[in-house]
MIFILO-82556 format. One record per residue (C-alpha): residue in three letters; x negated, y, z; residue number from 0. Coordinates in pm, whole numbers. Layout:
    r       x       y       z    k
  ala       X       Y       Z  NUM
...
! end
This chain:
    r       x       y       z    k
  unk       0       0       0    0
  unk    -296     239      70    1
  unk    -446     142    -252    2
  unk    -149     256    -389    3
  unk    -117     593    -246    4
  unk    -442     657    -281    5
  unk    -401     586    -689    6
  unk    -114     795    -707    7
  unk    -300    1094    -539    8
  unk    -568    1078    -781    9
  unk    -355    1030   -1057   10
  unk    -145    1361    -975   11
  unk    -470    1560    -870   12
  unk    -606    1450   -1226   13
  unk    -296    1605   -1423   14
  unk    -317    1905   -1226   15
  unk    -663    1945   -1308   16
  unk    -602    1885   -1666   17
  unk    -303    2123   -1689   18
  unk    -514    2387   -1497   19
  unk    -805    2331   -1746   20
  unk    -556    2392   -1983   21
  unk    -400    2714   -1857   22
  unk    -775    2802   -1829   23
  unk    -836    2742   -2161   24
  unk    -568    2971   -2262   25
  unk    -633    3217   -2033   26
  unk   -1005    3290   -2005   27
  unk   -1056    3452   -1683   28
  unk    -803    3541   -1424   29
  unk    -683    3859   -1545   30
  unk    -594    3651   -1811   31
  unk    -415    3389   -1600   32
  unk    -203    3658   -1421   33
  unk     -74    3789   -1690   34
  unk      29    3436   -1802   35
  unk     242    3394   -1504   36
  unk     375    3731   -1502   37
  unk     522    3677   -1863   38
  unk     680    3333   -1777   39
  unk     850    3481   -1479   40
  unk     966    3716   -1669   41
  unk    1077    3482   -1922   42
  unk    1273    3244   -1653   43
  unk    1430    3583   -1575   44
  unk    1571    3681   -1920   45
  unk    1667    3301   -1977   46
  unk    1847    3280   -1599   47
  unk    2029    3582   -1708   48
  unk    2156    3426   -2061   49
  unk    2257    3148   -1912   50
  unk    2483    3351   -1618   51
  unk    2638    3593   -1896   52
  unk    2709    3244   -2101   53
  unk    2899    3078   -1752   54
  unk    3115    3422   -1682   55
  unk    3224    3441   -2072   56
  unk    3351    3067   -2044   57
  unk    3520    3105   -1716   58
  unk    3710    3428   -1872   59
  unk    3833    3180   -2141   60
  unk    3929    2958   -1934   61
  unk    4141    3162   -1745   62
  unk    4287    3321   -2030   63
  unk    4383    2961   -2160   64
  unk    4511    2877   -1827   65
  unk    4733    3179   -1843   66
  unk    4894    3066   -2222   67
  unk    4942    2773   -2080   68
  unk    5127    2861   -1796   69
  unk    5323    3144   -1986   70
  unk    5431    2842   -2260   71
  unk    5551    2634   -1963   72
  unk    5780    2930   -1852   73
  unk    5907    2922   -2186   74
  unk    6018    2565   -2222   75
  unk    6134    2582   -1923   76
  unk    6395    2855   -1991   77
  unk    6432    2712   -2363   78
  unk    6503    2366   -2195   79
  unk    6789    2509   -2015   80
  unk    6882    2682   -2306   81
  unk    6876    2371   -2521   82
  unk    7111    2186   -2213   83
  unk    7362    2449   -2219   84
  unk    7407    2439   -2590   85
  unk    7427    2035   -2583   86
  unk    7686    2068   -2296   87
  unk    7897    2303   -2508   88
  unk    7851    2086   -2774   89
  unk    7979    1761   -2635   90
  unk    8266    1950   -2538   91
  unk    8330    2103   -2844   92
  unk    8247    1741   -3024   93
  unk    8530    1643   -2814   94
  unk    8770    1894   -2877   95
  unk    8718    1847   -3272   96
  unk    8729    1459   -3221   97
  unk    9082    1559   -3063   98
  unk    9177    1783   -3378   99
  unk    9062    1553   -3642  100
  unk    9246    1180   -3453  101
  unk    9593    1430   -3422  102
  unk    9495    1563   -3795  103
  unk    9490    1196   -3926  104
  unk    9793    1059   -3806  105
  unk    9887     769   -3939  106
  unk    9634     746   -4171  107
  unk    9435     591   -3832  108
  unk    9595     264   -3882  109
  unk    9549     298   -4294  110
  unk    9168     312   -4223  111
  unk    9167      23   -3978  112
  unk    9382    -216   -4234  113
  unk    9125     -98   -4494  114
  unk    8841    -165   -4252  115
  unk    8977    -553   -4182  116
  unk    9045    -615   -4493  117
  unk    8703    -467   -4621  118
  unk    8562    -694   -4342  119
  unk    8720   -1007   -4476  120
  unk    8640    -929   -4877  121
  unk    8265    -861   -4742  122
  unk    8212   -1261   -4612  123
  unk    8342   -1315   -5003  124
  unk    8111   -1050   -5194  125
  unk    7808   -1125   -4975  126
  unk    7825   -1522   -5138  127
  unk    8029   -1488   -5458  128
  unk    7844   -1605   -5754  129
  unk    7980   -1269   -5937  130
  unk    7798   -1096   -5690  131
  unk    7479   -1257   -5842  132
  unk    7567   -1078   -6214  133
  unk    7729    -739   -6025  134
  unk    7488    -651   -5744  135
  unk    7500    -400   -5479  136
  unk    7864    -453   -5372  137
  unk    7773    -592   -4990  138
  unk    7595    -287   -4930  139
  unk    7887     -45   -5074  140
  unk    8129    -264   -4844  141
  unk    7959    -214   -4546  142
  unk    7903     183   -4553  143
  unk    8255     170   -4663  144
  unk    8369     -30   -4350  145
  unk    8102     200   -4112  146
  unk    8266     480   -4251  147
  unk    8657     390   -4236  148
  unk    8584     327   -3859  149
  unk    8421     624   -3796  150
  unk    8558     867   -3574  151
  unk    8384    1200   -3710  152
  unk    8407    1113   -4092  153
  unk    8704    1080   -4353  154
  unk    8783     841   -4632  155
  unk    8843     966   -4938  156
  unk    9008     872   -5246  157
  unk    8749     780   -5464  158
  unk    8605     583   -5188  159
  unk    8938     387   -5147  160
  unk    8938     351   -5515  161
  unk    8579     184   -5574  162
  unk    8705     -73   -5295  163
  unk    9010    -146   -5497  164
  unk    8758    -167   -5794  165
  unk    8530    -431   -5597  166
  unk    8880    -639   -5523  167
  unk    8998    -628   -5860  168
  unk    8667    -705   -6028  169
  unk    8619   -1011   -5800  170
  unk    8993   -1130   -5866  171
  unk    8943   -1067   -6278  172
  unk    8592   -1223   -6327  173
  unk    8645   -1549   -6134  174
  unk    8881   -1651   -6413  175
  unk    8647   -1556   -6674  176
  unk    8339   -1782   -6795  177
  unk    8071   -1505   -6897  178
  unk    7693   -1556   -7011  179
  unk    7411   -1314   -6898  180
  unk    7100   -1216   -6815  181
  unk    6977   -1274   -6435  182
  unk    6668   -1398   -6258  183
  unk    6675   -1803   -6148  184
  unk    6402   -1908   -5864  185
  unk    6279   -2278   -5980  186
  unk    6214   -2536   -5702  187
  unk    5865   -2459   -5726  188
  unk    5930   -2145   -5629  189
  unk    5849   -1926   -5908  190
  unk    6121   -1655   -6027  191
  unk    6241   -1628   -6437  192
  unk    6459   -1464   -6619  193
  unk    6734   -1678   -6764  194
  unk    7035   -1673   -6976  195
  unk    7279   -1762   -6689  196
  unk    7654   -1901   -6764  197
  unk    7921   -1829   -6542  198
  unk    8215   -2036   -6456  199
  unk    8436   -1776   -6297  200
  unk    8326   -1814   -5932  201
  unk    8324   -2162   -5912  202
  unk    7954   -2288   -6080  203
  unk    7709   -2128   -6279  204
  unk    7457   -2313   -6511  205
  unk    7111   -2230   -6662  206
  unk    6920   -2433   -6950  207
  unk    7155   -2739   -6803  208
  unk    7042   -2655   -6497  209
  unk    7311   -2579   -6207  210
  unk    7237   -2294   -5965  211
  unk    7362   -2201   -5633  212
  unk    7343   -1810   -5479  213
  unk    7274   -1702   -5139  214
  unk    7341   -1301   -5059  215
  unk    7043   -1321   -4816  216
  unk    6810   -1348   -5130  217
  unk    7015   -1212   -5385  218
  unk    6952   -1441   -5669  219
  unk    6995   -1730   -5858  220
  unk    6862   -2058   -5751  221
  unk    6823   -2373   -5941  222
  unk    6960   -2689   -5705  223
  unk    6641   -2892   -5583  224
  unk    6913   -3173   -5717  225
  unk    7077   -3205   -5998  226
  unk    7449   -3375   -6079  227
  unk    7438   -3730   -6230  228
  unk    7285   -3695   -6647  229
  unk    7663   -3702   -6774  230
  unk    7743   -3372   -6609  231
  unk    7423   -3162   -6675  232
  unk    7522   -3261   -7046  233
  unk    7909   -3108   -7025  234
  unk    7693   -2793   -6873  235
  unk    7444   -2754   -7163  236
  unk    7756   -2820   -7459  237
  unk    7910   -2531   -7258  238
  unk    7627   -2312   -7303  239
  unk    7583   -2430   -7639  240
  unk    7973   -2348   -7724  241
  unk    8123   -2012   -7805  242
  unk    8457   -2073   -7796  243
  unk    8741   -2318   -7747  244
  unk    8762   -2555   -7449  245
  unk    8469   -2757   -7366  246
  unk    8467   -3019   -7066  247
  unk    8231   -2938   -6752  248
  unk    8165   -3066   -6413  249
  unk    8274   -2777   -6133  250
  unk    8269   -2708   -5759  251
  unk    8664   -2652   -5665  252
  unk    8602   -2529   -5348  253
  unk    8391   -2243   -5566  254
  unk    8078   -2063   -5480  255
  unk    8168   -1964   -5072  256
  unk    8429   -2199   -5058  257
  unk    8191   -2520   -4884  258
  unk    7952   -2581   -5142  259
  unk    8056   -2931   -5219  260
  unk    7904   -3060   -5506  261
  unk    7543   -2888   -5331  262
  unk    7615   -3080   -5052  263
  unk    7749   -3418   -5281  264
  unk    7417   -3413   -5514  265
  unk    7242   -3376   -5164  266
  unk    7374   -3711   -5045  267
  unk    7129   -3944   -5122  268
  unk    7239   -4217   -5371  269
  unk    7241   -4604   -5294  270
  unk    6902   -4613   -5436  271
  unk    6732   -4325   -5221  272
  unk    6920   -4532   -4953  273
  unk    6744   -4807   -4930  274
  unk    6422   -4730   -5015  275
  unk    6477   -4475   -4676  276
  unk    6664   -4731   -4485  277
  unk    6532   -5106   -4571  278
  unk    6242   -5148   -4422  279
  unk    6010   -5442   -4499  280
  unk    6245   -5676   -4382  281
  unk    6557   -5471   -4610  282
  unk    6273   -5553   -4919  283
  unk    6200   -5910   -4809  284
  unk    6577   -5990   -4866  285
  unk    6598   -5769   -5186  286
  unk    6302   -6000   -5367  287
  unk    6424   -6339   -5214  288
  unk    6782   -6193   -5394  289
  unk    6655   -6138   -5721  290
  unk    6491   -6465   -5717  291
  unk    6777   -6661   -5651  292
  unk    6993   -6437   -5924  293
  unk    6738   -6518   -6177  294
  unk    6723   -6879   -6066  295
  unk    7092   -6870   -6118  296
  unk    7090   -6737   -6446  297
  unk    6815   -6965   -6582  298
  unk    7004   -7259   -6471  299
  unk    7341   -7165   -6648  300
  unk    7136   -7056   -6967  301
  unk    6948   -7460   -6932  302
  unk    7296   -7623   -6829  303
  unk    7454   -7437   -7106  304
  unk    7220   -7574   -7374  305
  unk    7247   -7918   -7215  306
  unk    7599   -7869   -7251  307
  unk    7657   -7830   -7602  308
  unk    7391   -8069   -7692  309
  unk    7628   -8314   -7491  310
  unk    7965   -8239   -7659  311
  unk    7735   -8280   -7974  312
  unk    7686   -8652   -7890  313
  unk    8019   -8721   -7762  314
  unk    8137   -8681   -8185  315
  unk    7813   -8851   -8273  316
  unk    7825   -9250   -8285  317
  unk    7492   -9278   -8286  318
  unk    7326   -9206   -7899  319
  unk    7022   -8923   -7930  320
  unk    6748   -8899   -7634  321
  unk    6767   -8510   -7664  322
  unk    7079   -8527   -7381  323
  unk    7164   -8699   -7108  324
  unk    7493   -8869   -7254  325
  unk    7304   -8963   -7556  326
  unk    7005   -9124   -7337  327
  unk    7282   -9308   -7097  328
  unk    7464   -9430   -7418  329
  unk    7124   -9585   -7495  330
  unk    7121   -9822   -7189  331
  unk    7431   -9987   -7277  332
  unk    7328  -10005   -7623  333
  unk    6987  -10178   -7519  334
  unk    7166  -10415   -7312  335
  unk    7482  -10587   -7544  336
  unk    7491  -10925   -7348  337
  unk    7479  -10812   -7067  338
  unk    7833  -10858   -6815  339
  unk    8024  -10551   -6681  340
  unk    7890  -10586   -6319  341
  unk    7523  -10589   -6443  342
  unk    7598  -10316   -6713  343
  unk    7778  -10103   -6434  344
  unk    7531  -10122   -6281  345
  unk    7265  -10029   -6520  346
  unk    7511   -9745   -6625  347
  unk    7499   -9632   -6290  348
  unk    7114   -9625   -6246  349
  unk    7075   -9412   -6566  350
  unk    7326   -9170   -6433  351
  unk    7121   -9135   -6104  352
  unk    6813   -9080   -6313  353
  unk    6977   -8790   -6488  354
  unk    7142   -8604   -6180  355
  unk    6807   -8465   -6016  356
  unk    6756   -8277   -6339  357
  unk    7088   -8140   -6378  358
  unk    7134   -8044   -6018  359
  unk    6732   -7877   -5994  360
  unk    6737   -7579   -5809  361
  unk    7117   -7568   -5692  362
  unk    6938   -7613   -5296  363
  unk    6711   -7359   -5342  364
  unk    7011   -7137   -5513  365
  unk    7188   -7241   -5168  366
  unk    6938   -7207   -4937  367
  unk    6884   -6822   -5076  368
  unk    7224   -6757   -4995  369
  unk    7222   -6888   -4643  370
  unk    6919   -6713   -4593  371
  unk    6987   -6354   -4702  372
  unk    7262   -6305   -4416  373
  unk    6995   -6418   -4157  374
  unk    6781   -6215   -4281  375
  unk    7018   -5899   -4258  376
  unk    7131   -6014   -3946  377
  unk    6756   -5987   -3833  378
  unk    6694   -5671   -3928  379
  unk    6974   -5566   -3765  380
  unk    6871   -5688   -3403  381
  unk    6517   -5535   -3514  382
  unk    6686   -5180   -3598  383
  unk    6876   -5175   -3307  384
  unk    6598   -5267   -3076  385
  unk    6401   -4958   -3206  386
  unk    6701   -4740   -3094  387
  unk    6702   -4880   -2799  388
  unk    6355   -4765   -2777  389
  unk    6438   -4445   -2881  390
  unk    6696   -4404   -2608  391
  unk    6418   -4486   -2345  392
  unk    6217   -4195   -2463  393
  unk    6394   -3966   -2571  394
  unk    6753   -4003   -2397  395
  unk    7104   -4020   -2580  396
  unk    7123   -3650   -2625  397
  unk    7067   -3551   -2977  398
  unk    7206   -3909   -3236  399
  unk    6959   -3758   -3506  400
  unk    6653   -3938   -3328  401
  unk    6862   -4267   -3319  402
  unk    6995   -4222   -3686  403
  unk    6691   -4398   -3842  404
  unk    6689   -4712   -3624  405
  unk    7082   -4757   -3727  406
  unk    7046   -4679   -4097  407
  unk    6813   -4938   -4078  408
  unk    6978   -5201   -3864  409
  unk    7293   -5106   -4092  410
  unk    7079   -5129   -4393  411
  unk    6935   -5472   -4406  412
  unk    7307   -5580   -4331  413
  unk    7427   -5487   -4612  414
  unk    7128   -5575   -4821  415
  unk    7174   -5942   -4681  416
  unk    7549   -5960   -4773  417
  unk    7506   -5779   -5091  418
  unk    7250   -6097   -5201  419
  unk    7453   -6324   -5058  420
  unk    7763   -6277   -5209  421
  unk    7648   -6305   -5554  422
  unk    7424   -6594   -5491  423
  unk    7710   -6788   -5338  424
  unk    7872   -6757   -5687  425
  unk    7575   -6791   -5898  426
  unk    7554   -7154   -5672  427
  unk    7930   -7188   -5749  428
  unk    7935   -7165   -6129  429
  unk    7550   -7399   -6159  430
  unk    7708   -7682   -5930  431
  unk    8019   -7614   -6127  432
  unk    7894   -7627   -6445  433
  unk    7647   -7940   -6322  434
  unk    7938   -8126   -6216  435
  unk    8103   -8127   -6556  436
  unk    7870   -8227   -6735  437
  unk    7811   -8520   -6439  438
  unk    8165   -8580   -6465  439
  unk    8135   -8667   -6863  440
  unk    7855   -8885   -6812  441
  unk    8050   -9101   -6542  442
  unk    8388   -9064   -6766  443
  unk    8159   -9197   -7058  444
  unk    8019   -9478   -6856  445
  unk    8360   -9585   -6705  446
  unk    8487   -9614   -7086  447
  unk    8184   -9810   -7196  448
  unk    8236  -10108   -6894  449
  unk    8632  -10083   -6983  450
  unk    8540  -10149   -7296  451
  unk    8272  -10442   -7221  452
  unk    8521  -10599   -6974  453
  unk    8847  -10565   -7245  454
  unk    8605  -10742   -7494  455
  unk    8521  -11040   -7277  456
  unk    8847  -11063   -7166  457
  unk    8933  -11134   -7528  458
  unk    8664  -11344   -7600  459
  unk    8778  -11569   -7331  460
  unk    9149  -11599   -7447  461
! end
C-alpha cells in the first residue's frame, strides 16, 4: 500500500513538473508567468459571465412559456364550459325536434316500420339470390334503406321507397327468366375467371356445363367442388348451347336460398365413395371373395350351357359321341350288349357317377362363398362396433360424429356381406339347377336303356 502511495506521489509531482516546465516554456521569466495567469483569470471571468447571462435568458423563457401555458388552460377551461352548455342546449333542443318531427310523421311511423320488416325479410333473399350474383350491390342499398326507415332523425323519401319497390320487382321478374351473362366463377382450385354464366331464374345457374352455387359473403360465382351425375351436366351444356325453345335441364326446386338441395345431394357421397370410406379391410375381403364366386358362377353356367346343347345334340343322334356326357354313358351300354339288366344297371350307374363330379365342380365352393360372405359382414360388424365402444371410453357419448366412423363401418361390411350373398345364393341356385337337368337326362336316358334291355329279354324268353 505504501508502494502505492508513494508511486502515485511521484507520478502527480512529475505532471506538475512537466506542466510547470511547460508554462515556463511559454512564459520565459516570471513577469511573463504573471501575466499568463492574469489573462486566464480574466478569461474564466468573461466566460463565468456568458454562461450567467445564457442561464437568466432561459429562465425568462421559461417563465414566459409557463405563463402561455397557464393562460391556454384558462381558456379551455372557460371554452369547456362553453362547449357543455351548448351540448346541454342541444340535447334539449335534439329532443324537442325529435318531438316535432315523430308528431310531424304521423302515421307514416308505422309505414316506415312495415317498410323496414319487410325490407328486413327481402334482405335474407337478396343477400343469397343467384340474381344478386348478375345485379350486385342490392344488400348494401337494403340495409341503408332499413337504417334509414328506422331512424328517428331522418325521412324516407319517395325515390327511396321507389328503388325498394324496384329491388322487389326485379327479383320477382328475373327469377322466371333464364338469362346468359358475363360474371366472374371461382374454380375449385381457387383461381377466379370470367365466364359466360346461364341463369335459370333463381333456381340454378350453369357455366361451361359446370353448375355454380353463390354465397353473398363473397359475392360471386362458384363452381360446385361436385358435380351432378354426367346425364345432367349434359341437359346444362344443350341449354347453353340453345337459343330458344324448351330444352330439358336438371334444377334445384327449393332455388338458390331456398336449402340448397341438389349442393347438398351431389355432396352425399355415392355407394361407391361409400365403401371405399366405410369397408375397411375386412368390407374388401368380402368384396373379392364376392366377385370370385360371381365369376365362378358365371363360368359354370357358360361350361354347363355348352355341355348342354352338346347333350340335346346326342339325344337326336343315334350314334353315342365322347364329346358329352350322354353320348359317353350311351357308350357303356353299347360296349356291353350281353350283358343282363342288373349288371348293365349297374354299369349305367357307375358311368353316371363318373360324370357327376364334373358337372357339379365348383357348386361347394359357389356355396361355401355364400355362407361365408354373411360371416364375414357379421364380423366386421362386431369389429366396428368394438371400435365405438372404444371411442366411447375416450372420448364419452357427447358428440355421435366421433362414433360415426366405427358404425359406418360395422354397418358397412353388413351390407357388403349380404349384398355378395344374395347373388351368390342364386348364382348356386341356377349352376345346381342347371347341373341337375342335365343329371336328370342322363339317369332318364339310362332308365330307358335297362327298360329297354329288360323288355327285350323278356321277349326273347317268351
Amino acid at each position: 500500500m505504501r508502494n502505492l502511495t508513494k508511486k502515485l506521489s511521484l507520478t502527480v509531482t512529475t505532471l506538475l513538473a512537466f506542466s510547470t516546465a511547460q508554462v515556463f516554456a511559454q512564459a520565459g521569466n516570471l513577469s511573463d508567468l504573471l501575466e499568463l495567469v492574469r489573462q486566464d483569470a480574466v478569461s474564466e471571468s468573461e466566460d463565468y459571465s456568458r454562461r450567467v447571462q445564457e442561464f437568466e435568458q432561459d429562465a425568462n423563457r421559461q417563465q414566459e412559456i409557463l405563463d402561455i401555458t397557464e393562460q391556454r388552460y384558462i381558456d379551455q377551461e372557460t371554452l369547456q364550459g362553453e362547449l357543455s352548455t351548448t351540448f346541454e342546449n342541444n340535447t334539449i333542443t335534439i329532443g324537442q325536434k325529435r318531438e316535432i318531427l315523430r308528431d310531424a310523421r304521423g302515421d307514416l311511423n308505422e309505414l316506415f316500420g312495415t317498410l323496414q320488416g319487410v325490407a328486413g325479410d327481402f334482405l335474407s333473399t337478396f343477400e343469397n339470390s343467384l340474381i344478386s350474383a348478375q345485379y350486385p350491390g342490392r344488400s348494401e342499398a337494403i340495409e341503408a334503406f332499413i337504417e334509414k326507415a328506422g331512424s328517428t332523425i331522418e325521412q324516407l323519401d319517395v325515390s327511396e321507397i321507389e328503388t325498394f319497390w324496384f329491388y322487389m320487382q326485379q327479383e320477382m321478374t328475373e327469377s322466371a327468366r333464364v338469362v346468359t351473362y358475363s360474371g366472374d366463377v371461382t374454380l375449385p382450385a381457387g383461381d377466379t375467371v370470367n365466364r359466360q354464366i346461364t341463369r335459370i331464374g333463381s333456381f340454378n345457374a350453369v357455366s361451361e356445363g359446370d353448375y355454380l352455387s353463390y354465397d353473398g359473403d363473397i359475392g360471386h360465382l362458384q363452381v360446385l367442388p361436385k358435380q351432378p351425375p354426367a346425364g345432367i351436366i349434359d341437359a346444362a351444356m344443350s341449354l347453353e348451347a340453345s337459343t330458344s325453345g324448351f330444352t330439358r335441364v336438371g334444377i334445384d326446386p327449393t332455388g338458390g336460398v331456398g336449402g340448397q338441395v341438389m349442393a347438398n345431394l351431389v355432396n352425399f357421397p355415392s355407394a361407391q365413395e361409400q365403401v371405399q370410406a366405410n369397408a375397411g379391410t375386412i368390407g374388401f375381403i368380402i368384396i373379392g371373395v364376392g366377385v370370385i364366386g360371381i365369376l365362378l358362377g358365371f363360368f359354370r353356367l357358360l361350361m354347363l350351357g355348352l355341355i348342354s346343347v352338346k347333350v340335346r345334340s346326342q339325344l337326336k343322334s343315334d350314334k353315342p359321341s365322347k364329346n358329352n356326357p350322354l353320348g359317353r354313358v350311351l357308350m357303356v351300354a353299347e360296349s356291353n350288349p350281353d350283358s343282363d339288366t342288373e349288371t348293365l344297371e349297374l354299369k349305367l350307374g357307375e358311368a353316371i357317377l363318373q360324370e357327376t363330379p364334373a358337372l357339379e365342380s365348383m357348386l361347394t365352393l359357389i356355396k361355401m362363398i355364400a355362407t361365408i360372405a354373411p360371416l364375414g359382414g357379421l364380423l366386421g360388424t362386431v369389429t366396428g362396433m368394438i371400435v365405438v365402444f372404444q371411442q366411447i371410453t375416450v372420448y364419452g357419448a357427447g358428440d355421435p360424429t366421433i362414433m360415426a366412423g366405427g358404425i359406418s363401418s360395422a354397418l358397412m361390411t353388413t351390407v357388403l356381406g349380404i349384398v355378395v350373398a344374395i347373388p351368390t345364393i342364386f348364382m348356386h341356385t341356377v349352376v345346381k339347377s342347371r347341373a341337375d337337368t342335365i343329371m336328370h337326362i342322363l339317369e332318364e336316358q339310362a332308365t330307358g336303356m335297362i327298360a329297354q334291355k329288360a323288355e327285350r329279354m323278356a321277349g326273347n324268353r317268351s
